[in-house]
C-alpha positions in Angstrom: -12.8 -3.8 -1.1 -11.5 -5.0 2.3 -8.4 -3.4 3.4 -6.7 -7.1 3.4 -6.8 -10.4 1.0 -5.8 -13.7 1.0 -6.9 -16.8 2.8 -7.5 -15.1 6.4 -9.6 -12.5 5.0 -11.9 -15.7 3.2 -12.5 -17.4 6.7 -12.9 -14.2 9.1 -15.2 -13.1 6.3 -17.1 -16.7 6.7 -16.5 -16.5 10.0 -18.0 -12.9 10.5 -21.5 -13.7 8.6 -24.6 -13.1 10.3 -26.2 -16.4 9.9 -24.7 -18.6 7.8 -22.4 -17.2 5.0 -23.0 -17.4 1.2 -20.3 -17.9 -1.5 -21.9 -17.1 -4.5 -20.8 -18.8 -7.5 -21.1 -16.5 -11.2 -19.5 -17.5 -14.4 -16.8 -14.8 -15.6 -18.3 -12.8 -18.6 -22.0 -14.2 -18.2 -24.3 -14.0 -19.4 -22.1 -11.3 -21.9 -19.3 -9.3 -21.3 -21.1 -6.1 -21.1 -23.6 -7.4 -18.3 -21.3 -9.1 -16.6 -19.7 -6.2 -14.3 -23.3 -5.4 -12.7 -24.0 -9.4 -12.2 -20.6 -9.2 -9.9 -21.1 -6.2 -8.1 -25.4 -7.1 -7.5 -23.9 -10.3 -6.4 -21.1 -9.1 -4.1 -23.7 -6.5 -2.5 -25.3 -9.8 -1.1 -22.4 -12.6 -0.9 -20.0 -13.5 1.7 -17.7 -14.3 -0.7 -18.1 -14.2 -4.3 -16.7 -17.4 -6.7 -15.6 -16.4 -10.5 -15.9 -19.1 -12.3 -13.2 -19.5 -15.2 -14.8 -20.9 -18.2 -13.3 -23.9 -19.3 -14.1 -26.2 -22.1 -14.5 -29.9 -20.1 -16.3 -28.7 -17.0 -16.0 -32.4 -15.5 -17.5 -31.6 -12.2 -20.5 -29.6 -13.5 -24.1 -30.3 -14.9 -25.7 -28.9 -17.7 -26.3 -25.1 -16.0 -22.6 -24.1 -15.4 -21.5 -26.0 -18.3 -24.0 -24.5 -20.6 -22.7 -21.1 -19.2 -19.4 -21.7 -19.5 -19.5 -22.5 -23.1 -21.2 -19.4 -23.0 -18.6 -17.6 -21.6 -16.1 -18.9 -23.9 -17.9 -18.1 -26.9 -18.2 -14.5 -25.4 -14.5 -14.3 -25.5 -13.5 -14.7 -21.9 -10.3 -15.6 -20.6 -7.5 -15.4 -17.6 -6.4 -12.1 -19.3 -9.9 -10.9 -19.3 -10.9 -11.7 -15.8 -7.9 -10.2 -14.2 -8.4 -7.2 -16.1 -11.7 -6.3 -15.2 -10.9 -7.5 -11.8 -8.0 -4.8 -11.9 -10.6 -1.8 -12.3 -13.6 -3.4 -9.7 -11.2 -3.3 -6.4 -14.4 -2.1 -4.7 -16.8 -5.4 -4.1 -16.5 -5.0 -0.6 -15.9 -8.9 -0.2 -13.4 -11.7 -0.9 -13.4 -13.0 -4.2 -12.1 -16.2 -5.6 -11.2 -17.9 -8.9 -13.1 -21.2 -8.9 -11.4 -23.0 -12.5 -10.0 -26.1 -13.6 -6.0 -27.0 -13.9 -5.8 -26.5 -17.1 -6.1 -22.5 -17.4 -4.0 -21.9 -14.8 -1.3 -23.9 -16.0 -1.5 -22.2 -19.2 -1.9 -19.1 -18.2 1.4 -19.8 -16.1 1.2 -20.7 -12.0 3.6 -17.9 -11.1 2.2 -15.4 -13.3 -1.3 -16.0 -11.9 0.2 -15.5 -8.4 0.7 -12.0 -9.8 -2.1 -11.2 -11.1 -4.0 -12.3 -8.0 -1.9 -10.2 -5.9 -2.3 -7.4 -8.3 -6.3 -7.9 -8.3 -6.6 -8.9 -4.7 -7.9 -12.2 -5.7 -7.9 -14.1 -2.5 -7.8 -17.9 -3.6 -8.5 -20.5 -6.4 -10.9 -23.6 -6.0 -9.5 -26.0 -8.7 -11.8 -28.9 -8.6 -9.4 -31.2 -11.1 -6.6 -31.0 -8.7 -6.1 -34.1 -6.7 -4.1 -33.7 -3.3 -0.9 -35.6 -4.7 -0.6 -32.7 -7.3 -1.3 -29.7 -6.0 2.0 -29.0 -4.9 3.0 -26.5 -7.7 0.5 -24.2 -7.3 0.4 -24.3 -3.4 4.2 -23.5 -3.2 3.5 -19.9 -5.5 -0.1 -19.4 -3.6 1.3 -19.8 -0.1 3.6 -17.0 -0.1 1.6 -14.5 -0.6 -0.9 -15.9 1.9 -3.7 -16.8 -1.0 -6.2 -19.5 -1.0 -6.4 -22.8 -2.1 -9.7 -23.7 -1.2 -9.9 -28.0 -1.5 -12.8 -30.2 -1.9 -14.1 -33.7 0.2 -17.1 -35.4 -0.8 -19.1 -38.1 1.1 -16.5 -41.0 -0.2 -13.6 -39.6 0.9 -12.0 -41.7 3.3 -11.5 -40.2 7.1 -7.2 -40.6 6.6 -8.2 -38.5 3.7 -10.4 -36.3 4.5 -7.8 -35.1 7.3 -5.4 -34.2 5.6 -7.4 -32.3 3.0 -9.1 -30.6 5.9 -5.9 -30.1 7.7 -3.9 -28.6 4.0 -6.7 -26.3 2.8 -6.8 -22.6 3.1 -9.8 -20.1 3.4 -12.1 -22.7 3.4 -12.8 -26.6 3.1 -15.3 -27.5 0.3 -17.4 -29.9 1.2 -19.1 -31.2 -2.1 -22.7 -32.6 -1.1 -23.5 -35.3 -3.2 -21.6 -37.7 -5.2 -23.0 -35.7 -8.9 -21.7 -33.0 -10.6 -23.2 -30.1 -9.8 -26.8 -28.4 -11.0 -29.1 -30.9 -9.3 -30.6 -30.8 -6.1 -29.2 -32.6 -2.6 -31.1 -34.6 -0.4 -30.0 -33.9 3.5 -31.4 -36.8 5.2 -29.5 -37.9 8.5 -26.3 -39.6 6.2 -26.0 -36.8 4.3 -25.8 -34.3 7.8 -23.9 -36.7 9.6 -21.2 -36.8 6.9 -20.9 -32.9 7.1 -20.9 -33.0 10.9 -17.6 -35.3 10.1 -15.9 -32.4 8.0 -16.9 -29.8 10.0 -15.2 -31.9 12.9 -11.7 -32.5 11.3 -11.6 -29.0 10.3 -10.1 -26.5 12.0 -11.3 -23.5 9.2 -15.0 -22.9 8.2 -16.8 -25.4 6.3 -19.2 -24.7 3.4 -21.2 -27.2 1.6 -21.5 -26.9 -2.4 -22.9 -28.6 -5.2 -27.2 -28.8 -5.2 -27.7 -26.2 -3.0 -30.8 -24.1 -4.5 -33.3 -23.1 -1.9 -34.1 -21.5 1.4 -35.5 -24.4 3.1 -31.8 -26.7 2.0 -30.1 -23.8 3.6 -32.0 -24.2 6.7 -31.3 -28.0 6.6 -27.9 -27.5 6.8 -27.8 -24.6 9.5 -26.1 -26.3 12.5 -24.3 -28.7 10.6 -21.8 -26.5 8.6 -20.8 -22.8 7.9 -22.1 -21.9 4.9 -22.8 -22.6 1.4 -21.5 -22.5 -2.1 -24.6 -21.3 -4.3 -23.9 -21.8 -8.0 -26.4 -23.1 -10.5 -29.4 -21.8 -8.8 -28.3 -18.0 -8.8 -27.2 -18.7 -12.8 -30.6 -19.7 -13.1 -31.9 -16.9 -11.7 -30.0 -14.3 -13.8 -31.7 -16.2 -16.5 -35.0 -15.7 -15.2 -33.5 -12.0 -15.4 -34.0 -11.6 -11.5 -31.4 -9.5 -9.7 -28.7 -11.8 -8.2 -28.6 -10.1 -4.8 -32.0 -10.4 -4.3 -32.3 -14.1 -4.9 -28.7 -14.3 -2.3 -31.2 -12.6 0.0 -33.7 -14.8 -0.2 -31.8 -17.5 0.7 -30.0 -16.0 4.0 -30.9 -17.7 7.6 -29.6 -17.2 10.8 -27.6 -20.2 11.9 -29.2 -22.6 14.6 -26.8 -24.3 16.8 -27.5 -28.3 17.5 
């Protein structure tokens, strides 16, 4: 595990990638609970950054992969508690990792406590994908502190005012969602869809990284130029169904980046 966590150690880690980086997206505790420590190390051998996603059960912002999993998850037992306490014995991934989850579970599981346990773990940040600017005041006031993440999402609607000031309030990294669908299907990156990342990448003074239908090589290459990295999720699930080792697949998506 780095020496350091927190926000800074998300964005120099982006920042440090050769090519463009990779945050790798795995459900917590998929596909079961006794598989699920190798998934996260074979991931985190490969990943810029690694994203644990907390099973929840109204996914809103997923397709049918990550939901599907998630349900999974659930079924298999996994919570909050569960997560940080495997997290507390695997402080050797050798790269940032996240919480990606939806408001709910942290708000039961307590905002201040989960400050804690991210400290505790050296959890670096949250991506809560529910969590609309106007609210996300509570959890940024016990994150902020202790110099942790919280990594917020813009999407191709959202207005340039807006975008701003999501771009200007985000830590570690601004999301930038692809496609206006949840996630699990596969973007088209014509010139509009480019041209709306150059826009992000411009108002943003930390690394962009572009989510949601990302699931090949040849999407990765598209995008090389236009933003710093992307947020893998549905396609590396799919993979570890195909029982292929997660790393490798990472690997196979890796390109040097391409200035315009």
């Amino acid at each position: 595990m780095p020496d350091s966590f927190g926000s800074k150690t998300i964005s120099d880690a982006i920042r440090g990638a050769s090519g463009l980086a990779i945050c790798a997206y795995v459900p917590a505790g998929y596909p079961t609970l006794k598989s699920f420590p190798d998934v996260l190390v074979s991931v985190a051998r490969s990943a810029t950054v690694v994203e644990i996603g907390v099973p929840f059960t109204d996914p809103m912002a997923d397709g049918l992969t990550i939901q599907r999993a998630s349900h999974i998850a659930l079924r298999n037992g996994v919570t909050l508690e569960w997560i940080f306490e495997l997290l507390a014995g695997r402080r050797d991934l050798g790269v940032p990792h996240l919480l990606m989850g939806y408001y709910n579970p942290f708000l039961a599981f307590g905002l201040g406590r989960l400050a804690t346990a991210m400290v505790d773990t050296r959890t670096s940040g949250v991506i809560v994908p529910d969590l609309p600017l106007e609210e996300d005041a509570p959890i940024g006031e016990v994150l902020a502190p202790e110099g942790l993440a919280l990594v917020k999402l813009v999407t191709p609607t959202t207005a340039p005012d807006r975008l701003a000031r999501i771009a200007s309030s985000s830590s570690g990294f601004v999301y930038a969602v692809t496609m206006t669908a949840v996630t699990g299907g596969e973007v088209e990156l014509g010139a509009e869809e480019l041209a709306y990342l150059d826009r992000v990448r411009a108002a943003a003074s930390l690394p962009v990284m572009a989510g949601f239908g990302v699931r090949n090589r040849s999407q990765v290459e598209a995008l090389s130029g236009h933003v710093d990295g992307v947020v893998v999720g549905s396609a590396l699930i799919d993979a570890i169904d195909r029982g292929e080792d997660p790393g490798v697949f990472l690997d196979g998506l890796r390109v040097q980046e391409v200035p315009l």
